[in-house]
Steps between C-alpha positions, in 0.01 A plus 500: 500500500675872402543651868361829336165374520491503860485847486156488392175538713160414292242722623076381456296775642177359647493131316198392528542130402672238672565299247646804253770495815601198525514484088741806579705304743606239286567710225713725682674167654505381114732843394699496798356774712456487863314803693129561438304788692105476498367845564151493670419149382102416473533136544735262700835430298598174731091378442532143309406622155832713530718202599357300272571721189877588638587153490871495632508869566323486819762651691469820289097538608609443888836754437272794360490831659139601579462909500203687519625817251723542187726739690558196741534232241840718332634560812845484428513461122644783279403391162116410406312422248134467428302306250236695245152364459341804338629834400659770745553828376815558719692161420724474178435058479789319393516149386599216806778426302665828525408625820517172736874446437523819722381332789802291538791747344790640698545247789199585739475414801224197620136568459574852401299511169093427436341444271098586577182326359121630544202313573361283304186662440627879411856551482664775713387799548664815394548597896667122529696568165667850657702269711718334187767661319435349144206288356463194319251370201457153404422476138220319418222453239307801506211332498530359828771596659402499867740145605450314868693616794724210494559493139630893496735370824613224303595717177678692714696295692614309198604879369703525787656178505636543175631831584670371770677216322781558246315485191555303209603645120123372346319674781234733372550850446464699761286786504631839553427692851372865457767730491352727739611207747840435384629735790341384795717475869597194499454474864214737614357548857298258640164535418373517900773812499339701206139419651632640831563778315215546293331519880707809570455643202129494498464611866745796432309618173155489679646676809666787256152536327616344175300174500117497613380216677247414222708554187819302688492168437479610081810757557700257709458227213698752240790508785493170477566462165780715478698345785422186386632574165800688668566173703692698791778338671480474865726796593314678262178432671667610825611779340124630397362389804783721631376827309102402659614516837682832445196665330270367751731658728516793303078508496459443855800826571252687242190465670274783671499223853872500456546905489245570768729252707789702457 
């Protein structure tokens, strides 16, 4: 098995069938990787209908890390990726084959990259898509090309399997990444780091009078997507959570309370 894989977390967000889980078990165990988060899971992933379709990956379904929220399920990764059911004005969609290979470039460190799947029934949302830094589209026949959970995992893993093993001269051609992403950090903050900060950013730009509380959650989305295309490094995230404390400072030193105080 390439040791890059294991830097690799697959993500479902609310999986709603047992069975699609365990199906994703093996198939992950089939390709090599080893760390599966469930975020907010609507069934039981150890019930027998899960087992049964892992077969001999069992010991994935009883390893997975249960979270209730996206934010918890990248804890600790700095590269993520998200899969594209429908169209979202804000993502530029690459093919799998160009943009997984990313996942398990430059010598990461363990469980450090995800990969993130939506529920079967709907996809991810665009609030649950702000969280990746580049987007994935499965080609399919555009007649129907909604595929099973499992299926879309198992594409996907295969992707990444090959990109992970030295490839041989009659592999097919692969697809060229967007240039716009050719100059991406190679080893960003953690993602739990820039939603820390996205936290102090949003409480400093409604206590300045920038942000209202009903227009917010819109605004903050944009932020999003320009940090997340920035891809910030982690002293550069200190560095701009730096500059929010000082103009907080700087607001609270500014304010009427403040100068009747003195």
């Amino acid at each position: 098995m390439p040791t890059s894989l294991n830097s690799v977390r697959i993500i479902l967000v609310e999986p709603a069938g047992a069975r699609n889980i365990g199906s994703v078990a093996r198939v992950m165990k089939n390709m090599g990787l080893l760390h599966l988060t469930l975020v907010n899971p609507q069934c039981d992933h150890l019930e027998e209908s899960a087992q049964h379709m892992a077969v001999h990956a069992k010991e994935l379904l009883e390893a997975a890390q249960i979270v209730q929220t996206i934010p918890q399920g990248l804890a600790g990764c700095r590269r993520a990726i998200a899969t594209l059911g429908r169209p979202y004005a804000d993502a530029i969609p690459e093919h799998p084959r160009a943009a997984l290979p990313w996942l398990v470039e430059d010598d990461l460190e363990p469980n450090s990259t995800a990969l993130i799947f939506g529920p079967e029934d709907r996809g991810l949302s665009n609030d649950e898509l702000s969280h990746a830094h580049r987007f994935i589209t499965i080609p399919a026949n555009p007649v129907y090309p909604s595929l099973n959970l499992a299926q879309a995992v198992a594409i996907c893993c295969y992707e990444l399997h090959e990109a992970a093993s030295d490839q041989p001269p009659n592999s097919p051609q692969v697809p060229k990444s967007n240039p716009a992403l050719q100059t991406l950090n190679p080893f960003p903050a953690p993602i739990n780091e820039l939603e820390g900060f996205y936290q102090h950013l949003e409480s400093l730009l409604l206590n300045i009078g920038y942000l209202q509380p009903h227009t917010a959650s819109s605004r903050m989305k944009k932020f999003r997507r320009l940090f997340n295309r920035a891809m910030p490094s982690s002293d550069e995230v200190t560095m701009l959570r730096g500059i929010l404390s000082q103009m907080q400072w700087a607001a609270k030193a500014r304010s009427p309370d403040s100068e009747k105080e003195n």
